[in-house]
Residue, then its C-alpha position, 0 to 999 in steps of 0.5 A: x500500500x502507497x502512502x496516498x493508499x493508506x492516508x485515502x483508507x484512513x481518512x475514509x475510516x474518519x469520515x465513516x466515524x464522523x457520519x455515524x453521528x450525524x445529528x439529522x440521522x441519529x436524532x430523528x428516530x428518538x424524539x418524543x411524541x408531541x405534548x399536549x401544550x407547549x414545546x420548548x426546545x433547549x440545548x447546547x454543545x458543538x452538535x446543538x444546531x445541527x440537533x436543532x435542525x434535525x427537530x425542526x425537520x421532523x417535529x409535527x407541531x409548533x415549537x420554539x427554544x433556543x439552542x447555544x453552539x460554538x462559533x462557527x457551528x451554527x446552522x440557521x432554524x426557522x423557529x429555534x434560536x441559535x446563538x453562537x459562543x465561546x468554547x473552551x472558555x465561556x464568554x458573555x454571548x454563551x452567558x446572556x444565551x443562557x439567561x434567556x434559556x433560563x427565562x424560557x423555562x419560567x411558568x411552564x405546566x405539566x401539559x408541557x415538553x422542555x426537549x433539550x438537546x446536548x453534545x460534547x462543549x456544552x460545559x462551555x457554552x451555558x455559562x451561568x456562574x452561581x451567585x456571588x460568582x463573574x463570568x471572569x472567575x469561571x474563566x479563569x479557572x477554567x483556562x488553569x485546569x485545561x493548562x494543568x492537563x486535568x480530564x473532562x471528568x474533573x474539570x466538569x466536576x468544578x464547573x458544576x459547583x460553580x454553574x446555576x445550570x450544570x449539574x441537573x440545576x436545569x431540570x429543576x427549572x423546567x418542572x412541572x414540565x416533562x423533561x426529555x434530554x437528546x444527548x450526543x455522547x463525547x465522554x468516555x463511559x457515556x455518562x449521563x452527568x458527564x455530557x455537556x455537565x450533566x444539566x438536566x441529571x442528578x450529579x454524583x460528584x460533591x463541592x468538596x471533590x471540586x475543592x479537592x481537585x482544584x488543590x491537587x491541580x495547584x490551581x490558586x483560586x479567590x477567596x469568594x469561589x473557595x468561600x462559595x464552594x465550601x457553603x452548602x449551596x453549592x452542593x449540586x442536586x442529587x435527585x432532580x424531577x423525572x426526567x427522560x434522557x437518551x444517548x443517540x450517538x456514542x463514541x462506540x457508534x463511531x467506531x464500529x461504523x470505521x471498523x465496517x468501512x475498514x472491513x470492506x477495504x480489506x483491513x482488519x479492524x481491532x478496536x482498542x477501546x472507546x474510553x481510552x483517557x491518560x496523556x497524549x504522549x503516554x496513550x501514543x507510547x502505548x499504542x506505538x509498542x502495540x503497532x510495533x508487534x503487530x507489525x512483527x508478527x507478534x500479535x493475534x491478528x495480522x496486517x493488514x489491519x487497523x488499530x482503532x481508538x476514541x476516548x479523550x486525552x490530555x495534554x499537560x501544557x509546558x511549552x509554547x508551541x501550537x497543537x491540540x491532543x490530537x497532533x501532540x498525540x500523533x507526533x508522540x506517536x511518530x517519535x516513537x515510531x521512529x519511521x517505521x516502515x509500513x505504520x500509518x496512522x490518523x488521529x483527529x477530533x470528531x468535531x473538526x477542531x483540534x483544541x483551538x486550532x482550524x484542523x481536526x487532527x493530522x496524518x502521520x506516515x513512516x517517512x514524516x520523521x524524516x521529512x521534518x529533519x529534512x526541513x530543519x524541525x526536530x520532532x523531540x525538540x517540538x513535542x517537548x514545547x506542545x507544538x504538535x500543530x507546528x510540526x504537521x502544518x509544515x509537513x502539509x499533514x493537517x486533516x482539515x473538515x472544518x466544524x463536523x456539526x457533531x462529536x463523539x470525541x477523539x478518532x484514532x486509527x494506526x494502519x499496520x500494512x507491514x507483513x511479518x518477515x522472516x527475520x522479525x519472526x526468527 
């Protein structure tokens, strides 16, 4: 297999990934019957407009609502609002598009049905700090625990304490209104409470374990937010009005729809997981050492084949450079390689954005290691400063989608062509 062959099958396999979790196709089939008064649409997250579009598409009834996406990941609906915000970091168009979600949920009855739609960037992207608390303090804390390398789980964990919305506060709104929740799942394990901060479901984590968090993490925060979230009135709900809430897409989804593509191009697919968290550099350390004996004929299965792998890693930032987890991982990936001979690998968000870059991943081959010391950039050098991004723009090896309109998390792929020789077997 060329390498053109082997980066047209990898993106091929990307692209069967991202369609398994088109919003217009896995929302439809599960939208509840319509209610006896009112419908209220609510939602956020990277995929909230294109869900938005996909309810107006097939709802049978007047509707209305507003949904908050990402800039840049909005589609225009005919009776659901759709504002644009900040993500990662929360700004004050995701803070005034929540005040008014919180508005539309005042006064309504049991005869009527809230339909709240979430994806992965959601936490983001409803921004209601708790009271006594600015949109500066959630900002900054928040841009510390991305800095500190600290997983979803823990930075949601926080933003719930320090949220008037997360944490199923937003159901408590919407009762005596029945409650359905339509989520796109970008967390690994698929938790409910997980997904966009669980707003419209009981929260298992406590203020003490953000407080913990924030102290192992090192992170220096205000008297007033240490004095807020050592007050009961943080606490986040533990039990909330019934409420409905179904998981339409899922990182797991994804996968299997890559493994039948790779199927029917002749590779065998092992799926390596859907929840795969730790850091970049030690998840593609890992992965390289598994390539390596496949590629030797030393594993179960033999090339051609491809390894699979979603879940969401971490990068601790200590360099300058430029680069989501997804470029940081595959340069670690390509370090420790070493240009192997035969290993081709893709990795990329689902989302089309790769941390806060324009590229969803990048591609790796065995001759890039040798491509970018020709071009005078030492790899090591270059992942020591995070600057995984740099690496791949100047090799022309950027997977750019732009916003994908959906998410179930990270999309990683290893193709082994090697076969075993006589001597690896020896």
């Amino acid at each position: 297999m060329t390498n053109q062959q082997a980066r047209e099958a990898l993106r091929a396999l990307f692209d069967a990934a991202v369609a398994a979790a088109s919003p217009a196709l896995c929302v439809p089939p599960h939208l509840p019957p319509p209610p006896k008064g009112r419908t209220i649409v609510i939602g956020a997250g990277k995929a909230a407009a294109a869900m938005a579009a996909a309810v107006e598409a097939h709802w049978d009834g007047p509707l209305d609502g507003l949904v908050v996406t990402r800039y840049g990941h909005g589609i225009a609906c005919r009776r659901i609002l759709v504002v644009e915000a900040a993500h990662p970091v929360a700004d004050e168009a995701g803070m005034a598009a929540t005040a008014a979600m919180m508005d539309m949920l005042r006064g309504l009855t049991a005869d009527d049905l809230v339909l709240c739609l979430l994806s992965g960037g959601g936490s983001a992207l409803l921004a209601a700090p708790a009271p006594g608390l600015t949109l500066a303090d959630k900002q900054e804390i928040t841009r510390a625990l991305l800095r500190s390398g600290a997983p979803i789980d823990e930075i949601n964990c926080v933003r719930k304490h320090l949220s008037a919305v997360k944490g199923g506060r937003l159901a408590q709104m919407a009762a005596p209104a029945r409650m359905v929740t339509l989520a796109i799942s970008d967390v690994p394990g698929d938790d409910v409470s997980v997904i966009a901060s669980g707003p419209t479901t009981p929260d298992h984590t406590t203020r003490m374990m953000a407080l913990a968090i924030l102290d192992r993490r090192q992170i220096t925060i205000p008297d007033h937010v240490r004095a807020w979230l050592e007050d009961v009135r943080s606490e986040t709900p533990k039990q909330v009005p019934p409420s409905e809430t179904v998981i339409v897409a899922r990182p797991r989804d994804a996968l299997e729809a890559a493994a039948r593509e790779a199927r029917r191009r002749g590779l065998s697919p092992v799926v390596l997981g859907d929840a795969i968290e730790g850091e970049a550099c030690v998840v593609a350390a890992e992965q390289a050492g598994l390539a390596l004996e496949v590629a030797a004929g030393r594993f179960a299965i033999s090339a051609p084949c491809v390894l699979l792998s979603g879940g969401e890693t971490t990068v601790t930032v200590r360099g300058r450079g430029r680069g989501g987890r997804n470029a940081e991982y595959l340069l670690a990936l390509a370090v420790a390689l070493q240009g192997e001979a035969g290993i081709h690998a893709l990795a990329a968000d689902t989302d089309g954005i790769d941390g806060s870059e324009h590229n969803a991943g990048a591609l790796l081959s065995p001759d890039s290691l040798a491509r970018a010391t020709a071009l005078g950039l030492n790899p090591a050098w270059r992942l020591a400063d995070n600057d995984g991004f740099g690496v791949f723009e100047a090799l022309d090896d950027l997977v750019i989608t732009g916003p994908t309109l959906t998410n179930v998390n990270d999309f990683r792929a290893i193709l082994i062509d090697a076969p075993p020789s006589s001597e690896h077997l020896a």
